[in-house]
Structures are given as C-alpha cells and as structure tokens.
C-alpha positions in Angstrom: -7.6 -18.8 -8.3 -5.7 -16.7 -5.4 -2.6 -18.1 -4.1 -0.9 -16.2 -1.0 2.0 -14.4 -1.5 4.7 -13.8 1.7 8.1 -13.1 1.4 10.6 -12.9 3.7 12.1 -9.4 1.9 9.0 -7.9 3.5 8.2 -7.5 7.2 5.8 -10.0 8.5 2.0 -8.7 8.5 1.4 -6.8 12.2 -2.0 -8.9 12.1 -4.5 -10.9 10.7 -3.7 -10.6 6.5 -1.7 -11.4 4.2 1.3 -9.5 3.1 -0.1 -10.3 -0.9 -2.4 -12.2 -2.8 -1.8 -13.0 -6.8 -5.5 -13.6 -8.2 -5.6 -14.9 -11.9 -8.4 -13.7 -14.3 -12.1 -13.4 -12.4 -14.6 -12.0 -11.5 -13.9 -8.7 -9.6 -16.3 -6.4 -7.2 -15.3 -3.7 -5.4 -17.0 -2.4 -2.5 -17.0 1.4 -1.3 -16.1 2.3 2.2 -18.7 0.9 4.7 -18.7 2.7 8.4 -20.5 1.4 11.2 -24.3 2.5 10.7 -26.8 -0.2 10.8 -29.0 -0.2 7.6 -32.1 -1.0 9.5 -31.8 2.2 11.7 -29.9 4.5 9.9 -28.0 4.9 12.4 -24.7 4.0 14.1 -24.8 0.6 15.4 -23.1 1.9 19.1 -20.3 5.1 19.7 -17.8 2.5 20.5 -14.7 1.9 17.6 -15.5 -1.4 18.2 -19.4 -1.7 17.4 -18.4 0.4 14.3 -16.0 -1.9 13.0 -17.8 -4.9 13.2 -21.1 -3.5 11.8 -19.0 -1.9 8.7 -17.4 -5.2 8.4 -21.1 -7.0 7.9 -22.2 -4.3 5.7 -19.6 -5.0 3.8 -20.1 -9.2 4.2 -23.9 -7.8 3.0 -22.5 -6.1 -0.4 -20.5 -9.2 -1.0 -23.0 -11.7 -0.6 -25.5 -9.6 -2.7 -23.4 -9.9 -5.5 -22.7 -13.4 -5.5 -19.5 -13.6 -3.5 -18.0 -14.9 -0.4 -16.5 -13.4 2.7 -13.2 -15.9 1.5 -13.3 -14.4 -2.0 -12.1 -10.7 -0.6 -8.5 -9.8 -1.4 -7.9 -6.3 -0.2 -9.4 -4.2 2.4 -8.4 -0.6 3.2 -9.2 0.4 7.0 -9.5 4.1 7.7 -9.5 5.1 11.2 -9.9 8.2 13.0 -7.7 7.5 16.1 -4.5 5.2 14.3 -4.4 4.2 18.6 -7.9 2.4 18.1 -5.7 -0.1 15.4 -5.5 -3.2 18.2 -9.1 -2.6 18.9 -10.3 -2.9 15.5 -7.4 -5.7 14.7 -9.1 -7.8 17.0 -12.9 -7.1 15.2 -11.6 -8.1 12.0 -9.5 -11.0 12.9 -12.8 -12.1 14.3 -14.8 -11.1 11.6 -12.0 -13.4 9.0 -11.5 -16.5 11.7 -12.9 -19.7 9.2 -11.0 -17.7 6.6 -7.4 -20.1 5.7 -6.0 -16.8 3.1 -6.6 -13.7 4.8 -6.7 -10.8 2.3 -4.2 -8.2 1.9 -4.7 -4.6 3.9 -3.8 -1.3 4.6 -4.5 0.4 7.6 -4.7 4.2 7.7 -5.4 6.9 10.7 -7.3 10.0 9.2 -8.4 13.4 10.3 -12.2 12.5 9.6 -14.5 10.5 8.1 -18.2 11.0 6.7 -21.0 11.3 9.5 -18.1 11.3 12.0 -17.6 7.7 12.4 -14.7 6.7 13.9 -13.7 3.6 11.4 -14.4 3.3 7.8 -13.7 0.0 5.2 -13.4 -0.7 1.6 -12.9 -4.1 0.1 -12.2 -5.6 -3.0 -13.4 -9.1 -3.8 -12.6 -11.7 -6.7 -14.6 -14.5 -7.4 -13.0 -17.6 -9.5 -15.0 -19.3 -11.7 -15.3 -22.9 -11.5 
C-alpha cells in the first residue's frame, strides 16, 4: 500500500508529484533511464524536448506494463535534462503523461552536461506493486 507523504516542513512540490511516498512491503521494479527514441524506428521520436519526453515516458509506461505493473504503481522518477530551462516544457509532458493518476510519484529533476545518443531528456522510474 503507498500512502502520500506531504509536510509542511518541506517546500511545496514545484509540479506535478509528490513531495514523498511511504510504500509497505511489495513488489518492486525498477526501470533504467528511458530517452525519447521510438522502439519501432530506432530512432528519436522528433528533435523537440517535448517529443522526447513524452516518448521516454511511454517507453517507460511499456517496461512497466511488461512486467505486470501500472502507470499508478510508479513511486519515483528521476528526470535528467540537458537544458535545466527545458524543465516547464517537460513539466507539462509528464503532468499529462500522470493526469488519471490521484498520488503522483515522488521526483527529482536534474540538468546535465549530456546524455547517451545526445538526447536532450532522459527518465528512470521505480515502481511498486501491492499485492492484493
């Protein structure tokens, strides 16, 4: 079971997710950083930060529904970006990508010099599922 965690000893999240989740004993999958190429291709889904986002966010919904989860069941996601600027931009993919979600999951959101293949956003996610 995950039960949202927000305090007001911490600053209020700066966008869609949760300050903390506390998950009890599961089921847990962790997925490695997805950027934005399409798997059918191979290649990047478009140049924009945008496009990249949004396909690295279902190749990500892809890995979790292979093993059995749920988009809901994700709990942390780390979001590397090459341009830190670009964070609205992709703040507005992924709040998209989590809108029927009620408990967002946790994240981090980092600007770094590069990433593999040059792609301009990469995410990780960790997911837990409960059993019933």
């Amino acid at each position: 079971m995950k039960k949202t965690v927000a305090t007001q000893g911490a600053p209020q999240a700066l966008g869609p997710y949760s300050q903390g989740l506390r998950v009890s004993a599961a089921e847990t999958l962790y997925c490695s950083g997805q950027v934005g190429i399409n798997p059918q291709t191979g290649d990047f889904a478009g140049e924009q930060v945008e496009v990249q986002a949004k396909q690295a966010l279902e190749n990500i919904k892809a890995i979790v529904t292979a093993a059995g989860f749920e988009v809901a069941e994700i709990v942390k996601m780390t979001v590397f970006m090459t341009e830190i600027t670009d964070f609205k931009k992709v703040n507005e993919v992924y709040a998209d990508f989590f809108k029927e979600v009620t408990q967002l999951p946790a994240r981090s959101a980092v600007g770094v010099q590069a990433l593999p293949a040059d792609a301009k956003v990469e995410i990780e996610a960790f997911a837990v599922h409960q059993h019933q």
